[in-house]
N, C-alpha and C positions, 0 to 999 in steps of 0.2 A: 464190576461197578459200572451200573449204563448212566448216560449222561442227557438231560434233555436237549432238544434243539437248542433254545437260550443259553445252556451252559456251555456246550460245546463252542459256539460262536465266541463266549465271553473266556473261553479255552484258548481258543485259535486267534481269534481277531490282532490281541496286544503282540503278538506272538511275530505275527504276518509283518505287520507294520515297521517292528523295531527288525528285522529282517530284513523286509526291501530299503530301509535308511543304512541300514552296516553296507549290505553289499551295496548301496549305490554309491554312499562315501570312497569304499575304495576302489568301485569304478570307475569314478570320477577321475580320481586320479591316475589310472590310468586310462582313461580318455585323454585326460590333458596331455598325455606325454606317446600320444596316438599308436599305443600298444593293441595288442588285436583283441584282448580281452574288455570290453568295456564296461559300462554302466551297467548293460540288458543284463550280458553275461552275467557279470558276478551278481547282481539282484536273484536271478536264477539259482543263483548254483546255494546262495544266502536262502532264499528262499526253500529251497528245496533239501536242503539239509535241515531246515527248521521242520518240515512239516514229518518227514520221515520219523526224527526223534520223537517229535510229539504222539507221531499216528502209535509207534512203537510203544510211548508210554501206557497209551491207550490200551493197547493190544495184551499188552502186557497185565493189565490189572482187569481184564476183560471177564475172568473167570475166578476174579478174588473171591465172590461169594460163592462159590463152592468149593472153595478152597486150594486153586489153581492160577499158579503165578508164573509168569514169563519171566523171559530175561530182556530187558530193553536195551540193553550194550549190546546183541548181539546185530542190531540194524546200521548203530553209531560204529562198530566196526567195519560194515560193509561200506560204510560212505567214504571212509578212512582209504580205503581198500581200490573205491570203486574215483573216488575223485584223481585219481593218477593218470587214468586216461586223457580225462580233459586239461588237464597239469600238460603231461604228457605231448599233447597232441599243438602244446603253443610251443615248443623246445623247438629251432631249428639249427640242423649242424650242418656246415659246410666247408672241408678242407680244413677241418679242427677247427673251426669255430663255430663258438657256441650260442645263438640268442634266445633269450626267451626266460629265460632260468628263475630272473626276480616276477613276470608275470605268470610261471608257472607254482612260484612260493604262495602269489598272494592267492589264487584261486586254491591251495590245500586252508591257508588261512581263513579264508569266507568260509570251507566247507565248517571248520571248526568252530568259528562263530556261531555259524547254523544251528550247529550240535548245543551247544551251551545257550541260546535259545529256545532254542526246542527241550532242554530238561528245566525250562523257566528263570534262567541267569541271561534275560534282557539286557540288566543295567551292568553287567559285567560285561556282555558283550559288545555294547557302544562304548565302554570304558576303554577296552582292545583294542576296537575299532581306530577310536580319536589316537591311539599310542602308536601304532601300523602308521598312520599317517603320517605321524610327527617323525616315526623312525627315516620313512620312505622321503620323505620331502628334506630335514634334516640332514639325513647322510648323502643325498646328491650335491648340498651343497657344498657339504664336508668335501666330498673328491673333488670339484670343481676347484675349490674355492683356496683347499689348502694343501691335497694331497695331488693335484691336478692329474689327476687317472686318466689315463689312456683310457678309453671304453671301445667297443665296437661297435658298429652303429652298420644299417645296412638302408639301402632305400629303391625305389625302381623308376627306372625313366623310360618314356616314350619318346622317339626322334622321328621323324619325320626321314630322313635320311642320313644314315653314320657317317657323315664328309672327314676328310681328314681335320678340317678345321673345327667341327662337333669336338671331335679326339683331343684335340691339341688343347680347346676352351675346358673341357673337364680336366685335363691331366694340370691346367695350368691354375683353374681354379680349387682344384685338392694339396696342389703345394702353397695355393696362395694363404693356407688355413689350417697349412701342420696337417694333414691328414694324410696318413698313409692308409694306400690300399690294399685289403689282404686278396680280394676274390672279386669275380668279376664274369658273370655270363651274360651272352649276344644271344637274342630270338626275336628271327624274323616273323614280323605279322604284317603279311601282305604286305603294303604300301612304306606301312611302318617297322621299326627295330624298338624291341624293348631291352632294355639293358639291367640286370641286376647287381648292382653296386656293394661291397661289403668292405668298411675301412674303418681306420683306428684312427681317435683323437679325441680331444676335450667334448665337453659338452657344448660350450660357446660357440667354437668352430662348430660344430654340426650343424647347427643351429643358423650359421652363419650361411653354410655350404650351402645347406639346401634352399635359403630366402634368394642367392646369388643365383643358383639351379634355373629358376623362373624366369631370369631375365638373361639366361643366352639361349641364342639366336640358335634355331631349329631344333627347342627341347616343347616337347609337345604337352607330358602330362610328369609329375613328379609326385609319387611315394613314398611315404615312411611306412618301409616294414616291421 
């Protein structure tokens, strides 16, 4: 089955569109909550699961008229297969703990959006999309709000110089906020130290730590990992 210029475009175009809207919704949201995976990414990963399925379907009925038929599952498998990596590659463990896990779900999620996209289930997949949303925003406020979950949270500072008084203003602003610390690495850069922080508490308090972070004396630049 060949397709002309016009069709193909009128193929792909609605296709593209509701695509880059799925995955920038849920990168959105993880932009707001300054996870490494953002907007670009997941529009990417949205995008690029869509077009594979489609090209796939393509392919697949390419030689209908002489009576030769593909298999299109076999592409939506490798994306299944091949999106672990990038999953994968946001997971960081340190000293048994583990971050990254709900940004490594929602990028298998986008990939599957993609896919149901690309076999022409658009409005099913903005339907996903808006529900992923509701799940993600909803149950943070469920543990905040009523189960008050300990989470871990990690972030990175830049000091100027590690004075004992630096020391004593973070130690004394992690207790001042319920947060305990699990892990914690020093690396010198020249002039400066940067520090990797990794601690358990609320959401609030994190929230709270890090605005508090900016305003003691000799912290230079301040991270969320």
């Amino acid at each position: 089955m060949s397709m002309t210029f016009p069709q193909l475009i009128e193929f792909f175009l609605p296709k593209i569109a509701i695509a880059l809207l799925c995955g920038g919704l849920l990168g959105f949201e993880r932009e707001l909550k300054n996870k490494p995976a953002g907007i670009k990414t997941n529009m990417l990963i949205c995008l690029a699961s869509t077009l594979y399925t489609a090209t796939s379907i393509l392919i697949s009925t390419a030689g209908a008229e002489q009576g030769h038929f593909g298999d299109p599952g076999r592409v939506a498998a490798q994306i299944v297969s091949g999106i672990g990596l990038l999953g994968g590659g946001t997971i960081i463990q340190a000293r048994g703990t583990i971050l990254g896990l709900t940004t490594a779900a929602i990028i298998w999620v986008v990939a599957a959006l993609g896919i149901c996209i690309g076999i022409g289930y658009g409005d099913v997949a903005l339907v996903c999309a808006v529900v992923v949303i509701l799940v993600l925003v909803g149950m943070t406020l469920f543990e905040d709000r009523i189960l008050g979950r300990s989470l871990t949270f990690s972030c990175e500072l830049v000091v100027g110089e590690l004075s004992q008084s630096v020391k004593q203003d973070l130690d004394q602003s992690l207790q001042h906020h319920d947060l305990t610390i699990q892990d914690f690495l020093i690396i010198n850069k020249g002039r400066d130290t940067k520090i990797n922080l990794i601690y358990k508490g609320n959401r609030n308090s994190h929230k709270k730590f890090i605005l508090e972070l900016w305003n003691l004396p000799g912290i230079k630049e301040v991270k969320q990992s």
